[in-house]
VONULUM-125243 format. One line per 10 residues: number of its first residue (from 1); their letters; for each residue x, y, z of N, C-alpha, C, O. Coordinates in steps of 0.1 Angstrom, whole numbers. Layout:
NUM = a = X:Y:Z:X:Y:Z:X:Y:Z:X:Y:Z; ...
***
This chain:
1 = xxxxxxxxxx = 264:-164:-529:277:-169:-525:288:-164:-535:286:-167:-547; 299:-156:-532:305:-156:-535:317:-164:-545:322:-175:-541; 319:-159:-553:333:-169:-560:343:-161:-557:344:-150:-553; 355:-173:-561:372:-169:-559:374:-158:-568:385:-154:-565; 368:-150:-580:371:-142:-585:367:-131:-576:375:-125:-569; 353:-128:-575:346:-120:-569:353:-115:-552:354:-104:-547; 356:-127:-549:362:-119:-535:376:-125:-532:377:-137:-531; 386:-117:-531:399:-120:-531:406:-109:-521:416:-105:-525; 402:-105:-509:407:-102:-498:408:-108:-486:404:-119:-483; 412:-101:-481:417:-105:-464:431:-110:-459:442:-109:-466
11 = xxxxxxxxxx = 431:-115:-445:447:-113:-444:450:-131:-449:444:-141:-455; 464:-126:-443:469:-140:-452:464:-157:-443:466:-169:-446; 459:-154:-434:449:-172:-432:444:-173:-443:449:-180:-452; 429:-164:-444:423:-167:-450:424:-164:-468:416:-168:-477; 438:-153:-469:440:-158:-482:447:-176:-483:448:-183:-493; 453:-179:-471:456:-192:-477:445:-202:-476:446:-212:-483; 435:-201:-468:424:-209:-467:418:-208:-482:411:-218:-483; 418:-203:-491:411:-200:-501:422:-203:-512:418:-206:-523; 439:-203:-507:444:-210:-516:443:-226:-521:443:-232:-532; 441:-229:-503:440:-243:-502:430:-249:-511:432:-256:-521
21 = xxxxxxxxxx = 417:-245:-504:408:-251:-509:402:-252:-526:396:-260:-532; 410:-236:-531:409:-236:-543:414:-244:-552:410:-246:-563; 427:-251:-545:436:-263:-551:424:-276:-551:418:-281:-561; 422:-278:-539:416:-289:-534:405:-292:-542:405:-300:-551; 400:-288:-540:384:-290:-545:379:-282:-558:368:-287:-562; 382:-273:-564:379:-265:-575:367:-260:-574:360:-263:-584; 360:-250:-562:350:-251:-560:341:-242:-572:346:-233:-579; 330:-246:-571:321:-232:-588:317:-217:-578:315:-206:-582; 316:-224:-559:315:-213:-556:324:-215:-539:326:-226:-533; 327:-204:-538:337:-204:-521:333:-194:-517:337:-184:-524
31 = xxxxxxxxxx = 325:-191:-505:325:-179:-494:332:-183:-484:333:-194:-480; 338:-170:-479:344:-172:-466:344:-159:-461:346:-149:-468; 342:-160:-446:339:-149:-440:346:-152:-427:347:-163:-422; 351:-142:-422:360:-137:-412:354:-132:-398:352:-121:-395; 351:-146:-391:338:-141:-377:348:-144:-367:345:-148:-356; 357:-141:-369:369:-141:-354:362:-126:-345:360:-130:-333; 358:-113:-347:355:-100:-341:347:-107:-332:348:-105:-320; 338:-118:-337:326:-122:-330:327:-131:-316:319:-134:-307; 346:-136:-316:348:-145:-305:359:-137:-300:367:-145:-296; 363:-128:-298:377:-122:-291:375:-124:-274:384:-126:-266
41 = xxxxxxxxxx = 361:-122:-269:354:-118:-260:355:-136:-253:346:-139:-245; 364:-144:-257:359:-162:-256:371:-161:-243:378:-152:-243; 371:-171:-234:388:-168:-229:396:-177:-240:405:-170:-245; 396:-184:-242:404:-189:-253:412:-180:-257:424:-182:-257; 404:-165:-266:411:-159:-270:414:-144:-265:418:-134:-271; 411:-147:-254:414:-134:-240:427:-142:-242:435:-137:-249; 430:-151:-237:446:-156:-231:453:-155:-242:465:-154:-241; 449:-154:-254:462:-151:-265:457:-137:-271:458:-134:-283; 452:-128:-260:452:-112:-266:440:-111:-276:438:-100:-281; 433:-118:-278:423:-118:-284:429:-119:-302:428:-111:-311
51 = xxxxxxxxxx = 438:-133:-301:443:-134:-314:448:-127:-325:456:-119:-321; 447:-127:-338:455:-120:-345:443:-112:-357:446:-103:-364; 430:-116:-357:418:-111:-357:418:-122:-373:414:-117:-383; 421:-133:-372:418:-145:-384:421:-158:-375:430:-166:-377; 410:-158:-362:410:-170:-358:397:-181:-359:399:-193:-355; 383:-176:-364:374:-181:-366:368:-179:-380:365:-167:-382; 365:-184:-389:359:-188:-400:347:-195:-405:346:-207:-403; 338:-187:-411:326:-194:-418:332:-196:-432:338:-187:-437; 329:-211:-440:333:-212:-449:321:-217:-455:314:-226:-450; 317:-211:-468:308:-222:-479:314:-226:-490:321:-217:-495
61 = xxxxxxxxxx = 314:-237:-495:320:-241:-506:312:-251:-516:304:-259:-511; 314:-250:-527:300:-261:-539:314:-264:-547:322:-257:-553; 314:-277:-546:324:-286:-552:321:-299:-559:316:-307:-551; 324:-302:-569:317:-317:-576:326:-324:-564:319:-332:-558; 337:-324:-560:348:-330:-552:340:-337:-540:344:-345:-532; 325:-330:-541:317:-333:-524:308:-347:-533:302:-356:-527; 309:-346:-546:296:-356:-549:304:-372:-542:315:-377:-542; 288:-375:-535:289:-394:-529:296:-390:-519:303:-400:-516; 298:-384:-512:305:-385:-497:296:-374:-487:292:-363:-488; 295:-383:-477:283:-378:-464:295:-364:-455:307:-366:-453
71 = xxxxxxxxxx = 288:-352:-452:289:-343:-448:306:-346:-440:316:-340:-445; 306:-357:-427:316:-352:-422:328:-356:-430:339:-350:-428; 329:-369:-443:338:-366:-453:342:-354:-457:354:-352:-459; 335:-348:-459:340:-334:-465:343:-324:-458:351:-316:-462; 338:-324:-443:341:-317:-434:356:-324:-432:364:-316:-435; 363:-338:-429:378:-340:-432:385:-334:-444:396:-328:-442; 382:-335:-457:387:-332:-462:390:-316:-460:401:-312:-463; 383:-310:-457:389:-292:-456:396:-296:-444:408:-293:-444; 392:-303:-433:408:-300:-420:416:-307:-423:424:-308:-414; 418:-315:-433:431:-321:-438:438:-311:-441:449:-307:-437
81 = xxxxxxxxxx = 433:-308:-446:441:-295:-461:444:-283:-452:455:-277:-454; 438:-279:-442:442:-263:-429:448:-269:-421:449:-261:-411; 454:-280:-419:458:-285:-410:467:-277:-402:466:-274:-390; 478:-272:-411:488:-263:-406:483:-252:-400:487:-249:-389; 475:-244:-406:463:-233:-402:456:-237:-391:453:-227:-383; 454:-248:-387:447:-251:-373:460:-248:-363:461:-241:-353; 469:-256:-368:481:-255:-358:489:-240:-355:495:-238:-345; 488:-234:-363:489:-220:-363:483:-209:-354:489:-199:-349; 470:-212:-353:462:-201:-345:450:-206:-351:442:-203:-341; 443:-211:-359:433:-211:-364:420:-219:-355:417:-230:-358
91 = xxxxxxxxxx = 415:-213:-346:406:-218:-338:393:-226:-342:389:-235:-335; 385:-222:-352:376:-226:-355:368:-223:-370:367:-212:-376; 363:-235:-374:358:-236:-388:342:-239:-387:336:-249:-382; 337:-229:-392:320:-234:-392:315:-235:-409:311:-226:-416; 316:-250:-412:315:-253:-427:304:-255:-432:296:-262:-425; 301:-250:-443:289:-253:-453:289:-259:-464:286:-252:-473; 292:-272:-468:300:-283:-482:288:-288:-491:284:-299:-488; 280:-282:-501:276:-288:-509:278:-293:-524:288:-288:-530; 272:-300:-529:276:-301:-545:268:-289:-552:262:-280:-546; 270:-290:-564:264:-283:-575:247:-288:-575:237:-281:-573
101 = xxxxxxxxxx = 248:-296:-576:238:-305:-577:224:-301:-567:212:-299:-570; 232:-300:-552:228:-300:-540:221:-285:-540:209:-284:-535; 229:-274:-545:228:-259:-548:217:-259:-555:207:-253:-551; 215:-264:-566:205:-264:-574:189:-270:-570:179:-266:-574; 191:-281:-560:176:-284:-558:173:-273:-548:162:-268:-548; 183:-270:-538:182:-258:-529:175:-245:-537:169:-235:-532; 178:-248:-545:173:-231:-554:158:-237:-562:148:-230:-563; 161:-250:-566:148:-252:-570:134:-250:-557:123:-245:-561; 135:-253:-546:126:-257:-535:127:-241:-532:116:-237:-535; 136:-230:-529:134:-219:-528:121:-213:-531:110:-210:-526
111 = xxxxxxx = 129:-214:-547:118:-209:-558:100:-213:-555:90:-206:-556; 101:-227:-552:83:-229:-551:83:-226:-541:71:-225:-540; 89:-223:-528:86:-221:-516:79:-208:-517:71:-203:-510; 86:-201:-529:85:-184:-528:68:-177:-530:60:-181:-538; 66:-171:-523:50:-164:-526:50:-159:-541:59:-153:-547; 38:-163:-546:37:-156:-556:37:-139:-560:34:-134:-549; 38:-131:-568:39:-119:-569:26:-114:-573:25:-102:-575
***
């Protein structure tokens, strides 16, 4: 997963998506990825020309800000914060919110899942 250093392009949604959330939450890691190419073909976005090519978003984000709150909490807090971005054109958010914490047992259970060498 990328961090806010590491990846710092795209158009301006999703640099403001990344402004937002970087306020928001301080996350240690934020991916986001730009899967609008993948819906132009929807009618949704046949009838508006097939948008402005920043209307669908995968987001991952690892934030202490997620610790003690159940998934769709945190799923509000990011459409709080895009709100205006939804109202804009921003059709759809496919979120991935964990902690630090969460990242880490994920990597621990990886690891023994992994075949030995």
């Amino acid at each position: 997963m990328a961090t806010q250093a590491q990846k710092v392009s795209g158009g301006p949604v999703e640099q403001s998506i990344r402004s937002k959330l970087t306020a928001l939450l301080a996350p240690t890691a934020l991916d986001i990825q730009n899967d609008s190419w993948k819906h132009r073909h929807h009618a949704p976005m046949r009838e508006i020309g097939g948008g402005d090519g920043e209307t669908h978003f995968a987001v991952q984000v690892v934030s202490t800000e997620f610790e003690g709150k159940p998934t769709m909490a945190r799923h509000r807090m990011i459409y709080a914060a895009l709100a205006e971005e939804m109202q804009e054109g921003l059709h759809a958010l496919s979120l991935t919110t964990r902690t630090p914490k969460e990242m880490e047992k994920l990597a621990a259970q990886a690891e023994a899942e992994a075949p030995a060498a």
